[in-house]
C-alpha positions as CSV (number, residue, x, y, z in Angstrom):
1,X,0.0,0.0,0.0
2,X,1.5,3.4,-1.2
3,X,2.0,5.3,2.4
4,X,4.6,8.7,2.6
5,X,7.8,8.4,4.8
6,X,7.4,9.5,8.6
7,X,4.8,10.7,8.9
8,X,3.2,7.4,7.3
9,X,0.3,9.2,4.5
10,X,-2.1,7.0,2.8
11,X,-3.0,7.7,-0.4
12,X,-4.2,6.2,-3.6
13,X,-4.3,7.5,-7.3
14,X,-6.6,7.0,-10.3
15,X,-6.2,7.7,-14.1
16,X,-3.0,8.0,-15.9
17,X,-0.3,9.8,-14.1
18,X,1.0,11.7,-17.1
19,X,-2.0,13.6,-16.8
20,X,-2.4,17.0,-14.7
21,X,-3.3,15.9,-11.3
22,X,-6.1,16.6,-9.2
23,X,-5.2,16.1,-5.1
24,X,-8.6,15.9,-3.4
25,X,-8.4,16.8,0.3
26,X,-10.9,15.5,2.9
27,X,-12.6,17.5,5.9
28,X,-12.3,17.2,9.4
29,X,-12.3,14.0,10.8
30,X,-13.0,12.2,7.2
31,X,-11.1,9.6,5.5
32,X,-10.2,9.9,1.5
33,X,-13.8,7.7,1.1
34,X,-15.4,10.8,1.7
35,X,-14.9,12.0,-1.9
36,X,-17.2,9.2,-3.8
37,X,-15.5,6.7,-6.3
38,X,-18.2,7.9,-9.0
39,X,-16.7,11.5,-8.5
40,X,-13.2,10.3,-8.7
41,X,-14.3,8.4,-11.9
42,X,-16.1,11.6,-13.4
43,X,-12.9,13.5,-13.2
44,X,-10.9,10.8,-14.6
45,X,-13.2,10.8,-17.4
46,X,-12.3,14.3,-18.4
47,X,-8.4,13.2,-18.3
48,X,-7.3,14.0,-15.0
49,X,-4.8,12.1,-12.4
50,X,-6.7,11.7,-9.3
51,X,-5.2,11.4,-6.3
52,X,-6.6,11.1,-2.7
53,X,-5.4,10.4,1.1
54,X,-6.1,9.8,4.2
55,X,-5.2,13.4,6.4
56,X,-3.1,12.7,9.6
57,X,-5.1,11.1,12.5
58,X,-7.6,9.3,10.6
59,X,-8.5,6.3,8.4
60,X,-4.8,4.4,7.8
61,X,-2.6,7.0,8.5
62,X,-0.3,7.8,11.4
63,X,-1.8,8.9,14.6
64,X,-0.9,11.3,16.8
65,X,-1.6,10.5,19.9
66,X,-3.3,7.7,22.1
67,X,-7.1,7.3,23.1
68,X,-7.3,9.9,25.2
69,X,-4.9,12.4,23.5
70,X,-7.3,15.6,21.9
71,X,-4.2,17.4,20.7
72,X,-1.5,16.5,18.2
73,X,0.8,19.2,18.9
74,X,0.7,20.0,15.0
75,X,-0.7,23.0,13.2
76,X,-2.9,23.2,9.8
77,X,0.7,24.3,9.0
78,X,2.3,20.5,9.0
79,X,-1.1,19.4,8.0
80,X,-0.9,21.4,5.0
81,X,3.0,20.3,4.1
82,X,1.3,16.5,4.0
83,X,-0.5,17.6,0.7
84,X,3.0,18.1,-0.9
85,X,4.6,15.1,1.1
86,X,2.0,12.8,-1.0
87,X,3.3,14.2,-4.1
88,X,6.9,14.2,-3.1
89,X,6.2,10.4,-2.7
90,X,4.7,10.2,-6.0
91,X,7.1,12.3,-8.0
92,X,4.7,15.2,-9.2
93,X,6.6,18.3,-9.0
94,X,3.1,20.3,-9.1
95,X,-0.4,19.8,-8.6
96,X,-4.1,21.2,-8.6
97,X,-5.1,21.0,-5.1
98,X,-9.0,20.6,-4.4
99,X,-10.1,20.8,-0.5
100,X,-13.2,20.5,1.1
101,X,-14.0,22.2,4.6
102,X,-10.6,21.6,6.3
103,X,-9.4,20.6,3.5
104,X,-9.4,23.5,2.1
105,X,-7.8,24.9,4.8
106,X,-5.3,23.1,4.4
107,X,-5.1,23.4,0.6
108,X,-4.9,27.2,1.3
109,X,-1.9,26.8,3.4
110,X,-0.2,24.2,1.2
111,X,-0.7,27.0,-1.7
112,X,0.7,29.6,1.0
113,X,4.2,27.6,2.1
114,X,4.5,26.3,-1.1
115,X,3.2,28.3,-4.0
116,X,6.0,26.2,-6.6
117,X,3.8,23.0,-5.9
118,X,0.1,24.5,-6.8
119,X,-1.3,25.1,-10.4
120,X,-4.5,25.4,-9.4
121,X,-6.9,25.9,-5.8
122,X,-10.6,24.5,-5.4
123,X,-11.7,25.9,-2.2
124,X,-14.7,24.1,-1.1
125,X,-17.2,24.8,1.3
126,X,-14.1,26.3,3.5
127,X,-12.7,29.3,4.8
128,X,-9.9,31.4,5.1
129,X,-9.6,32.3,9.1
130,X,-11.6,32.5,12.1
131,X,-13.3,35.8,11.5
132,X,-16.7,35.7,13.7
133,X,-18.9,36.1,10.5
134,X,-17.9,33.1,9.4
135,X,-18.3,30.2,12.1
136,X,-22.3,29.0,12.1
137,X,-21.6,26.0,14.8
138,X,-20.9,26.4,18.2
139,X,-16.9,26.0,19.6
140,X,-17.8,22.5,20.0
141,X,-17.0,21.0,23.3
142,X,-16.9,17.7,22.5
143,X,-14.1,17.9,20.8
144,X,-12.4,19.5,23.3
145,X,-12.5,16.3,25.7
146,X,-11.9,12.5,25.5
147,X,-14.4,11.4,23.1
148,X,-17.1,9.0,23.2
149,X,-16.9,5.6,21.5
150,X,-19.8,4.4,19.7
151,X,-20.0,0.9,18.5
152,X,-20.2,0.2,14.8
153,X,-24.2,-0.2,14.8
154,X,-24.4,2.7,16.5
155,X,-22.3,4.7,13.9
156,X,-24.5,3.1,11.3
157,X,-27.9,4.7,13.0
158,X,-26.3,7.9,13.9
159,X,-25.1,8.2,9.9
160,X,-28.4,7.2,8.6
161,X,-30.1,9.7,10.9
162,X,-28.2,12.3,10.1
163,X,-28.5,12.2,7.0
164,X,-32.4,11.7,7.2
165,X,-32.2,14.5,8.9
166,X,-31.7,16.0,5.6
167,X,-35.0,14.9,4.0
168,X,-37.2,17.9,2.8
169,X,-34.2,20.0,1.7
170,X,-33.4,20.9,-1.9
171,X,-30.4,18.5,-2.0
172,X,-30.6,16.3,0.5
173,X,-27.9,14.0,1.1
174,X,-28.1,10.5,-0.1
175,X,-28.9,8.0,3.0
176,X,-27.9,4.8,1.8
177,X,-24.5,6.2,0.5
178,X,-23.6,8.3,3.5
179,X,-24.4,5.4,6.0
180,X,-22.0,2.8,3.6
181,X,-19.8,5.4,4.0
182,X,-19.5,6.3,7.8
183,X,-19.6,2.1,7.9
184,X,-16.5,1.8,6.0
185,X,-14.5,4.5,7.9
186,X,-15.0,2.6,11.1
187,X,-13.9,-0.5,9.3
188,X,-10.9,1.5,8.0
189,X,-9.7,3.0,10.9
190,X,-12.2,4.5,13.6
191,X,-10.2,6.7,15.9
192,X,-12.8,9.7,17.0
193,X,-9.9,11.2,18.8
194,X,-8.3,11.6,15.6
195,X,-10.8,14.8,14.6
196,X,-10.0,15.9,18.2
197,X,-6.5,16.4,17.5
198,X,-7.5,17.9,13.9
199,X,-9.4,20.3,15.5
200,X,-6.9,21.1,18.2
201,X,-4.8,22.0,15.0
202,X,-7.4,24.0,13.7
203,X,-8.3,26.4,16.5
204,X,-4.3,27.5,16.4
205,X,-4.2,27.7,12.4
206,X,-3.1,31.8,11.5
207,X,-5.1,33.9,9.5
208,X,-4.8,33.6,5.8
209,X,-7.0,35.5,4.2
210,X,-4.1,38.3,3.5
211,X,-1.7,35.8,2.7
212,X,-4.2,34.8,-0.4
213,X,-3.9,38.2,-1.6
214,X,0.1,37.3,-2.5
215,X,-1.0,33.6,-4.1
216,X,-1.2,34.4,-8.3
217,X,-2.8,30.9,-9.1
218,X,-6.4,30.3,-10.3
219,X,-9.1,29.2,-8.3
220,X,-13.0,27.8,-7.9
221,X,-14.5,28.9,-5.0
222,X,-17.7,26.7,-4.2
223,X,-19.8,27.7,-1.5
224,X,-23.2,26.1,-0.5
225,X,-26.2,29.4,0.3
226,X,-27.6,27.5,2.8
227,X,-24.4,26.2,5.1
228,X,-25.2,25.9,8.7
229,X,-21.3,25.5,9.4
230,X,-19.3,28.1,7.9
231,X,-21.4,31.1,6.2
232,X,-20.9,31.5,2.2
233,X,-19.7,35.2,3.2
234,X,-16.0,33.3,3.4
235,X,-16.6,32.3,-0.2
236,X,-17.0,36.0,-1.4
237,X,-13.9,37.2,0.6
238,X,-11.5,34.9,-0.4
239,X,-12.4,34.8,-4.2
240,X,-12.1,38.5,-3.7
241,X,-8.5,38.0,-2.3
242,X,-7.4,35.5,-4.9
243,X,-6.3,37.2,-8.4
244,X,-7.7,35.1,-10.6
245,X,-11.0,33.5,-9.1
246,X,-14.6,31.7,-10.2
247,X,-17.1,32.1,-7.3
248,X,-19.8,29.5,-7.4
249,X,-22.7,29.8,-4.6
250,X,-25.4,27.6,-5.0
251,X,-28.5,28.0,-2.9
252,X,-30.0,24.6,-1.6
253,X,-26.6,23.2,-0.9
254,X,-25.5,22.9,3.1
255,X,-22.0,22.0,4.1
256,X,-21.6,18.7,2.0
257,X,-21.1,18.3,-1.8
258,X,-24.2,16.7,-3.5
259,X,-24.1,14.4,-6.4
260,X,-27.0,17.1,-7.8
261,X,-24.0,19.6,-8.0
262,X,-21.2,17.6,-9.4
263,X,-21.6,18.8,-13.0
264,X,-20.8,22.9,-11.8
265,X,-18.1,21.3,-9.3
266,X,-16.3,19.2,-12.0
267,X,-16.9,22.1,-14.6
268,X,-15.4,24.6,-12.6
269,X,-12.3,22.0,-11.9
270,X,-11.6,21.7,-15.2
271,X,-11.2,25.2,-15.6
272,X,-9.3,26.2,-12.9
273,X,-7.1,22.9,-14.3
274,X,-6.9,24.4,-17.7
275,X,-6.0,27.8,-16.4
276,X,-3.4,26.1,-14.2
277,X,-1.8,24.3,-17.2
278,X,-1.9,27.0,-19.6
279,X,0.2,29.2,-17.2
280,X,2.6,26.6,-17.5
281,X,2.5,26.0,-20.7
């Protein structure tokens, strides 16, 4: 199984590797089965390397910590350097990165540290600091102590619920798919103390919203209207920071990417993409 040096990375890869290649970043506390293999296959299909890991913490990369350990004693900073120890390890000297939530975050400060390494950003559902306007949830506490443990069944009925929950809504998310999914990350690795520490990481991450001002790289900004997690207002502000930006916000869509809104996400890839490799051109 490909994993990076110390710290161990997992990733895997999909399409032809001469091809410009997409990194897809995961959120908090998800594992790289969070972006669906029909996604990953749609992208291929427009001839793109695909290329997706597990962050730090979670799924079948290295941990941080014990049990009972809720901080890592990392930063989004060596989270971020993880996105270009994956394509160290695969011998790509550049690469369009494509984050969701923390992942974004973390694509942000890849693009920050290491501008060289970036083509392209797609900034999803994300945002660039912890301005006030843009946090919808509360500081969550329970991520701030030892977590519970739930047994598998029970993280099969919570996943299903959840995303019941969702019933009624212009894009719901898909139940049967989202509960396979939360099953198969507790197969893979289930380590809820793993988003603690990510989290930890998260509430000490700097400012970057400036920093973007300095990045000259094109970007998709995709925001959903109706996010009860972190307000679409981020989406405006940092595709007014970046210099060459597409702003995409889509009202009906909450926190998580919908199969509904694949064809604007994947359009708006492939242009940042083409962008990316005409620069280099």
């Amino acid at each position: 199984m490909p994993f990076t040096p110390d710290p161990a990375i997992f990733y895997d890869t999909a399409g032809d590797p001469s091809a410009p290649t997409v990194v897809l970043i995961a959120g908090g506390g998800a594992q790289l089965i969070a972006w669906h293999v029909d996604f990953v296959s749609a992208l291929v299909g427009r001839g793109l390397h695909v290329v997706r890991f597990d962050n730090r913490d979670v799924g079948l990369s290295a941990r941080f910590g014990g049990p009972d350990d809720i901080d890592g004693g990392y930063g989004l900073e060596e989270m971020g350097d993880d996105v270009i120890r994956v394509l160290d390890d695969l011998g790509i000297d550049a690469a369009h990165l494509v984050g969701h939530s923390m992942g974004g975050m973390m694509a942000q400060m890849a693009a920050i540290r290491h501008p060289q390494r970036v083509r392209s950003l797609g900034l999803l559902s994300t945002i660039p600091g912890r301005d006030p306007r843009y946090i919808l949830h509360d500081e969550r506490p329970e991520l701030m102590r030892e977590p519970v443990r739930y047994s598998r069944d029970e993280v099969r009925a919570g996943a299903r619920a959840f995303a019941a929950s969702t019933a009624g809504e212009r894009y719901p998310l898909d139940v049967e798919w989202n509960t396979w999914a939360a099953v198969e990350a507790f197969d893979r690795g289930y380590a809820p103390e793993g988003f603690s520490r990510q989290w930890s990481a998260l509430l000490r991450a700097p400012e970057r919203l400036e920093a973007l001002r300095a990045l000259d790289v094109p970007a998709l900004v995709f925001h959903g209207r109706d996010d009860d997690v972190l307000h679409w207002s981020a989406a405006v502000d940092m595709a007014e920071a970046l210099r060459s930006a597409e702003v995409q916000v889509h009202p009906g869509m909450g926190h998580f990417i919908v199969p509904e809104l694949w064809p604007e996400l994947i359009a708006g890839i492939e242009r940042a993409v083409e962008a990316g490799e005409a620069r280099r051109a």
